[in-house]
C-alpha positions as a Markdown table, in Angstrom:
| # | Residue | x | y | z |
|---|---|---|---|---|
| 1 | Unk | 30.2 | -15.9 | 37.0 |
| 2 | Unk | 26.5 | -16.9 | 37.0 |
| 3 | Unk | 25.8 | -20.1 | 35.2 |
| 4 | Unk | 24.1 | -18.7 | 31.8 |
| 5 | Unk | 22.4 | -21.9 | 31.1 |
| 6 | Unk | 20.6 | -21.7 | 34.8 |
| 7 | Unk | 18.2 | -19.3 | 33.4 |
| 8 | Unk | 16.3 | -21.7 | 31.1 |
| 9 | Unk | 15.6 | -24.5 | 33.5 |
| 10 | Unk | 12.1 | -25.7 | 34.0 |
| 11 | Unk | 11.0 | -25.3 | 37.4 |
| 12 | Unk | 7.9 | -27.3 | 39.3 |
| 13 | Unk | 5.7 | -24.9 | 41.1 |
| 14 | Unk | 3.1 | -27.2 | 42.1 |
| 15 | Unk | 1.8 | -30.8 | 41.2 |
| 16 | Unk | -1.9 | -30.8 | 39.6 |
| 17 | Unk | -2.1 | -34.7 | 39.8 |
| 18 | Unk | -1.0 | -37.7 | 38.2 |
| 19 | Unk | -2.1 | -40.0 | 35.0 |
| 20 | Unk | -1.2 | -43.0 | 33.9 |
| 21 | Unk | 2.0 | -42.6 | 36.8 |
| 22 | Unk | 3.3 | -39.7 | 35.6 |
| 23 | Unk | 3.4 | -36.6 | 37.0 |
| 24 | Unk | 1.3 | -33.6 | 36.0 |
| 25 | Unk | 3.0 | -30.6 | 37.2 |
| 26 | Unk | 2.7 | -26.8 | 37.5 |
| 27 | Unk | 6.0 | -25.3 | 36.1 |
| 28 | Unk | 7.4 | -21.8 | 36.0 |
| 29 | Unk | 7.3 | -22.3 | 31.9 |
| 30 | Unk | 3.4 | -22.9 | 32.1 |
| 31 | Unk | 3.4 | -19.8 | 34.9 |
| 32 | Unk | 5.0 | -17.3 | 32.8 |
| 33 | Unk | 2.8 | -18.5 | 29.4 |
| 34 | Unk | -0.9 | -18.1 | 31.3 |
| 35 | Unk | 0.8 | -14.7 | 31.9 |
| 36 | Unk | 1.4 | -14.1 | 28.6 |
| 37 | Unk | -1.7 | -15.3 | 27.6 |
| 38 | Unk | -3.2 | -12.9 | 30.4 |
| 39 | Unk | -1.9 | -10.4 | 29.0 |
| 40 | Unk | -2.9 | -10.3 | 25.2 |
| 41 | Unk | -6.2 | -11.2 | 26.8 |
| 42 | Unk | -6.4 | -8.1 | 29.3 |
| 43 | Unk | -4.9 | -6.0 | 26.3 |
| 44 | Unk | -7.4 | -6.7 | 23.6 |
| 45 | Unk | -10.4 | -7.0 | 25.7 |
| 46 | Unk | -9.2 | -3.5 | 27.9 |
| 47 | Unk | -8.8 | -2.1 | 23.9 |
| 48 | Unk | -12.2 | -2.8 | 23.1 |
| 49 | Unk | -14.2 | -2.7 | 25.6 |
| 50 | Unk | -14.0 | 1.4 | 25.9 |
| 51 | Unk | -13.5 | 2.0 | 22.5 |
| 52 | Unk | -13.6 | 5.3 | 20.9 |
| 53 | Unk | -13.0 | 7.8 | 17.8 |
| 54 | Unk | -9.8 | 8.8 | 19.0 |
| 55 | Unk | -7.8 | 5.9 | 20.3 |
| 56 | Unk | -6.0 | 5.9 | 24.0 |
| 57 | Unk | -3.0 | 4.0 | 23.9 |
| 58 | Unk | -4.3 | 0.2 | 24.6 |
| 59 | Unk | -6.7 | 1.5 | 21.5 |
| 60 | Unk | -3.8 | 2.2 | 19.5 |
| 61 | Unk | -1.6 | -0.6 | 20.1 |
| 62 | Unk | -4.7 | -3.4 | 19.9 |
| 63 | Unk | -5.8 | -1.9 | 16.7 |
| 64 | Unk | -2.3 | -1.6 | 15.3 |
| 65 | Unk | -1.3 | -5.3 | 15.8 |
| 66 | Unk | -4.8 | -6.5 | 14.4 |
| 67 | Unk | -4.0 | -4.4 | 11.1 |
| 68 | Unk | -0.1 | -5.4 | 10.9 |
| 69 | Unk | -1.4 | -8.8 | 11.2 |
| 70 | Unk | -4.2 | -8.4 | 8.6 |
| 71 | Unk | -2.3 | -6.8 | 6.2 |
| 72 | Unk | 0.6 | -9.5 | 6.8 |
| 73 | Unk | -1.9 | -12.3 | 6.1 |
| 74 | Unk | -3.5 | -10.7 | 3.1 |
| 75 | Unk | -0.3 | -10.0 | 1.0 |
| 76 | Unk | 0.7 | -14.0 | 1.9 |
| 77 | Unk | -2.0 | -15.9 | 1.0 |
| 78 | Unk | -4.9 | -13.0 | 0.0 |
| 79 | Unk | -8.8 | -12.4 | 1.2 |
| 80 | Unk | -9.0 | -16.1 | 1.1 |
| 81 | Unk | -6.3 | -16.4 | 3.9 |
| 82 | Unk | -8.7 | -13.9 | 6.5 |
| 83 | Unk | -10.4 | -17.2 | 7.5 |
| 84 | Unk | -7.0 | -18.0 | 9.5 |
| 85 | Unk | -6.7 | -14.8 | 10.9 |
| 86 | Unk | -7.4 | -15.9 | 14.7 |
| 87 | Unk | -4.4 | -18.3 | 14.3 |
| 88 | Unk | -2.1 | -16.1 | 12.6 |
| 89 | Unk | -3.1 | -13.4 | 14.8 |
| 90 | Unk | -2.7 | -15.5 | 18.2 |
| 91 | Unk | 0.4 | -16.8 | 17.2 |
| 92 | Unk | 2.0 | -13.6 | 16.5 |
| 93 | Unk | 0.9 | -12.0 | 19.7 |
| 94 | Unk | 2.0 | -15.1 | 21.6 |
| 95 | Unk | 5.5 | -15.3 | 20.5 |
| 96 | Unk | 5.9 | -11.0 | 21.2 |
| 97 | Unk | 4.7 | -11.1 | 24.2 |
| 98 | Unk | 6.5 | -14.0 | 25.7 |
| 99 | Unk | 9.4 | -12.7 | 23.7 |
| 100 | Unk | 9.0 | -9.7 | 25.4 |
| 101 | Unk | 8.6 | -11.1 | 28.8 |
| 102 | Unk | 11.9 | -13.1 | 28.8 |
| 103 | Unk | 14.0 | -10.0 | 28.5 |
| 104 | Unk | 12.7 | -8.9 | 31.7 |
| 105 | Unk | 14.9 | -9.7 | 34.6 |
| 106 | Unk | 14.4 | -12.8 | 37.1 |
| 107 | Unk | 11.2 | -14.0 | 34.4 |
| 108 | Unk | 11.5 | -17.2 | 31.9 |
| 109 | Unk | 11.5 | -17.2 | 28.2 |
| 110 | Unk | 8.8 | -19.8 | 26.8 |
| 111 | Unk | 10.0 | -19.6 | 23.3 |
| 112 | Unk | 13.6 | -20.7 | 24.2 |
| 113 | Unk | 12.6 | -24.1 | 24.8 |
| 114 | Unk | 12.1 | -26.3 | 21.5 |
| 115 | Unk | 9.5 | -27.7 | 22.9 |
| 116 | Unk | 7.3 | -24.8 | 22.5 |
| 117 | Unk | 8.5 | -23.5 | 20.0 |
| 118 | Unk | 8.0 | -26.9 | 17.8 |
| 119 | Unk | 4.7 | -27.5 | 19.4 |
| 120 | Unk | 3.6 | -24.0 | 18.0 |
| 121 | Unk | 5.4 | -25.2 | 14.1 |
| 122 | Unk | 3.8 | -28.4 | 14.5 |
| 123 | Unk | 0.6 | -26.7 | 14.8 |
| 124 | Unk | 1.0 | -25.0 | 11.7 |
| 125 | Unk | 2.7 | -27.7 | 10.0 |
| 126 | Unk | -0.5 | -30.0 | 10.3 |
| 127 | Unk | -3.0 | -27.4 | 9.9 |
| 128 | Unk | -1.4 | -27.0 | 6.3 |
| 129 | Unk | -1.9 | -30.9 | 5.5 |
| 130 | Unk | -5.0 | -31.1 | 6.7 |
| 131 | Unk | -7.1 | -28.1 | 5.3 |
| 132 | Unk | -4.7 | -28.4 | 1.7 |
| 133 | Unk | -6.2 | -31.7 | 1.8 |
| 134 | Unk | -9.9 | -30.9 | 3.0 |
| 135 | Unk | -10.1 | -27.7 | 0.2 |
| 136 | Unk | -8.2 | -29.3 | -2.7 |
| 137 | Unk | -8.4 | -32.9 | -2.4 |
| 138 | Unk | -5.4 | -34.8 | -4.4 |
| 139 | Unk | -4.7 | -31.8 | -6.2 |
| 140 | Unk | -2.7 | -30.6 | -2.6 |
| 141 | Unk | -0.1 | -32.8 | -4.5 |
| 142 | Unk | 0.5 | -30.5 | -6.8 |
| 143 | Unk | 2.5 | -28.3 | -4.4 |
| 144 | Unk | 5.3 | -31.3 | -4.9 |
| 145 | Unk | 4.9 | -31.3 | -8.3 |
| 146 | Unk | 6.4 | -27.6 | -10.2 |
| 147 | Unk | 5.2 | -27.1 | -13.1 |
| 148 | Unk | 7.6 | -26.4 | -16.4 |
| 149 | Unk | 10.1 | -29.1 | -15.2 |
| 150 | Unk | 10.9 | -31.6 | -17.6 |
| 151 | Unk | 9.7 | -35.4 | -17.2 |
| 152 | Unk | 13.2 | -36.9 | -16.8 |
| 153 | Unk | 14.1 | -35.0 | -13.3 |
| 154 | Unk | 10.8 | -34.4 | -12.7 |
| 155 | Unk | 11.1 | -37.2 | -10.1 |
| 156 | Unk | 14.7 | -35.9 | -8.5 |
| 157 | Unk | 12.6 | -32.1 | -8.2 |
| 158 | Unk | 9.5 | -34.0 | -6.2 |
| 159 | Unk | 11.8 | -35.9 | -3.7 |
| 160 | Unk | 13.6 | -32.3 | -3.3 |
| 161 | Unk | 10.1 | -30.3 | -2.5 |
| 162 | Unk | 8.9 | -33.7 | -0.3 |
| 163 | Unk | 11.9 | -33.1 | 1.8 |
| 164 | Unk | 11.7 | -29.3 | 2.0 |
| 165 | Unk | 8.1 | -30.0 | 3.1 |
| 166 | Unk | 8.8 | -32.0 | 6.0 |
| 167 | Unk | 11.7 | -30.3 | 7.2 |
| 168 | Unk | 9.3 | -26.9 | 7.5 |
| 169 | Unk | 8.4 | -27.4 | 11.0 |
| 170 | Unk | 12.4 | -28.3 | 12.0 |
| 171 | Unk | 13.6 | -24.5 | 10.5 |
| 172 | Unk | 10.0 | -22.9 | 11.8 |
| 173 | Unk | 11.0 | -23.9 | 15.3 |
| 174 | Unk | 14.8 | -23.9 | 15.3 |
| 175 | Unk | 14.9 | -20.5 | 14.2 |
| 176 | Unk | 12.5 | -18.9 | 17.3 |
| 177 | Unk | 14.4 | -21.3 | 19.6 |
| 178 | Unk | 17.8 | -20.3 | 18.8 |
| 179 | Unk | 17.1 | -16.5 | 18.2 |
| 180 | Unk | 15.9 | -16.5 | 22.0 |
| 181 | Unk | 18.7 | -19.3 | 23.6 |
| 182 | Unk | 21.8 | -17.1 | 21.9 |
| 183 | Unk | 20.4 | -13.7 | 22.6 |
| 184 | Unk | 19.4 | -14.7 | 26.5 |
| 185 | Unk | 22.9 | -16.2 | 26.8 |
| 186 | Unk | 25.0 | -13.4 | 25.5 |
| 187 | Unk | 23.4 | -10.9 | 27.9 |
| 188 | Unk | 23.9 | -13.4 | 30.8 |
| 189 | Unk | 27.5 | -13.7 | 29.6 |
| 190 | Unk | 28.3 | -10.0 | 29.2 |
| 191 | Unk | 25.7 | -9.3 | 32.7 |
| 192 | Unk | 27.8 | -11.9 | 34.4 |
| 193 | Unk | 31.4 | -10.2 | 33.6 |
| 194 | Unk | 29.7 | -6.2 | 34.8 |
| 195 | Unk | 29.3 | -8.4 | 38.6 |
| 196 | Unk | 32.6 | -10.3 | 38.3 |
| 197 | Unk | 34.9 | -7.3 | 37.6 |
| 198 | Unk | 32.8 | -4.8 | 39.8 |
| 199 | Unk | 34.4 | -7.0 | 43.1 |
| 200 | Unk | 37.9 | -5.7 | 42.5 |
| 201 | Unk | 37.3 | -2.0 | 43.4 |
| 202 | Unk | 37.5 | 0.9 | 41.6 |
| 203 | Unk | 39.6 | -0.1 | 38.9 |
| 204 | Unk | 37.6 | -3.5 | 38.3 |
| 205 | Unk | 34.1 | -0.8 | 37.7 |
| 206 | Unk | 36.2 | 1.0 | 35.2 |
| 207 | Unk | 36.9 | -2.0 | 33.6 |
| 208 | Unk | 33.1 | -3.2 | 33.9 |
| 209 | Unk | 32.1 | 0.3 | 32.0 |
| 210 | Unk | 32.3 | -1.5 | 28.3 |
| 211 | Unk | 30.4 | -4.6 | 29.1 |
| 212 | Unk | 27.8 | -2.6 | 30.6 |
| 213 | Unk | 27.7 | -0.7 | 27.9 |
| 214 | Unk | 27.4 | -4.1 | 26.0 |
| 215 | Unk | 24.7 | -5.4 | 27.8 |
| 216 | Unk | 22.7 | -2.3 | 27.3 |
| 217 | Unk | 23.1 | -2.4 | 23.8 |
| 218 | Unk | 22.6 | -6.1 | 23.3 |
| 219 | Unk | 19.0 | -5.6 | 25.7 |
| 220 | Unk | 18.2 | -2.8 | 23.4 |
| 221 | Unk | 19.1 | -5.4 | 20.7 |
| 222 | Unk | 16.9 | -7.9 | 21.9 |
| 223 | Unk | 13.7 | -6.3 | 22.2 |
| 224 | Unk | 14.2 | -5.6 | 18.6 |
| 225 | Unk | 15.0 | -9.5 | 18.0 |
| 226 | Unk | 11.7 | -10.2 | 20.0 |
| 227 | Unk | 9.7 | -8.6 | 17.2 |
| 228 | Unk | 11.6 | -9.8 | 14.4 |
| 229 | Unk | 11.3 | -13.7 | 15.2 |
| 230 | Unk | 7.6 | -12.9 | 15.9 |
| 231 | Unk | 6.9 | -11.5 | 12.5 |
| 232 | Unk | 9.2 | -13.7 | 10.9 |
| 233 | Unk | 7.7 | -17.0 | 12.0 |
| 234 | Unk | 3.6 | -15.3 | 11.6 |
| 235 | Unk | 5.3 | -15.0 | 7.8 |
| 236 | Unk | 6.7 | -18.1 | 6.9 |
| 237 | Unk | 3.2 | -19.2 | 8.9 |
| 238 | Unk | 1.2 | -17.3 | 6.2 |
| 239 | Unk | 3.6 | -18.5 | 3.3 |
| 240 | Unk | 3.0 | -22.3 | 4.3 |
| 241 | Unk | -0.9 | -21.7 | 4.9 |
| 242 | Unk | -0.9 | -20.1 | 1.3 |
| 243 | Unk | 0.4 | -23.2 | 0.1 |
| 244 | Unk | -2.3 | -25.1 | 1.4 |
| 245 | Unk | -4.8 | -22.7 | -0.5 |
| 246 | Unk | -3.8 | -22.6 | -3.5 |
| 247 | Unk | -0.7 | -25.3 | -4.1 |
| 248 | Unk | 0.1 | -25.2 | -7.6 |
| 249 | Unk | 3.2 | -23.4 | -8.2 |
């Protein structure tokens, strides 16, 4: 059986030079995120540049993620929240569409390595800090500081929300990054045992019928998973970014 792990090694392509010693190189991760990125870019540019009254289907599926997104955004963190919309938006179409990619056979999932994924919670992480502080000044404390709780564990309740804070971008990124490592590994698993027991014959396809049947489901499965860890980290990315605009509790 097929090494599962195999499929989430980082591959050079090329080498684009060297600084400081090290080696800058090409990989297949970068490769298959400019694709991504090609993509979205080719899809919302294709959308609008023929647009019309009654959409074609580019139209339809442009104008559909701008308004899931919007809406999204707007029932987090209100009108006020609209100024992030490129980042919320660009995330979101990021994480589908490499999400998306990875389930396709032979490609590479960028979003199963923690380094992206905790580059991308990073990202959020200080753009929180840093406008909370630009917009409110020392009052961004106040998001560690509930109101209603009495003086005498008032101090046990801030060291609780301090470390909640600071472990955002660990769950932000763990939770993409795991999603997409156990999914991509159970349908290697279950792909691996369909080639394994169709080498004995007749009998050994029989046998492969039910994990084929498996792997469909869990591919069908996937795709859904794709769009779920998308939404899920645009949300808690519009939860955190309403914290930094208004952080009283």
């Amino acid at each position: 059986m097929a090494d599962p792990i195999h499929q989430f090694q980082i591959n050079k392509i090329a080498t684009l030079g060297h600084i400081g010693g090290h080696e800058i190189a090409f990989t297949n991760s970068a490769l298959f995120m400019a694709i991504a990125v090609s993509g979205i870019t080719a899809l919302m540019l294709g959308a609008t540049m023929r647009r019309s009254l009654v959409p074609g289907r580019m139209q339809s599926i442009a104008e559909l993620s701008y308004e899931f997104v919007a809406d999204t955004l707007k029932s987090s963190a209100g009108n006020e929240g609209m100024k992030f919309f490129p980042l919320v938006f660009s995330l979101f179409m990021f994480i589908l569409v490499a999400n998306v990619i990875g389930i396709i056979p032979y490609t590479f999932t960028v979003t199963s390595h923690i380094v992206i994924t905790a580059s991308l919670a990073l990202l959020v992480f200080l753009t929180v800090i840093v406008y909370g502080i630009y917009k409110n000044g020392l009052r961004f404390l106040k998001l560690f500081v509930p109101s209603g709780i009495p003086i005498y564990i008032l101090p046990l309740i801030v060291l609780i929300e301090v470390m909640s804070f600071l472990s955002r971008p660990i769950s932000h990124s763990v939770r993409l990054f795991a999603n997409m490592l156990a999914g991509h590994i159970t349908l290697k698993v279950f792909g691996g045992f369909v080639t394994m027991l169709g080498g004995f014959g007749i009998a050994g396809w029989l046998g492969a019928t039910l994990p084929l049947a498996m792997t469909v489901a869990l591919t069908a499965l996937e795709l859904l998973v794709a769009f779920l860890q998308a939404y899920v980290f645009t949300i808690l990315t519009c939860i955190y970014l309403n914290d930094a605009i208004h952080p009283g509790h």
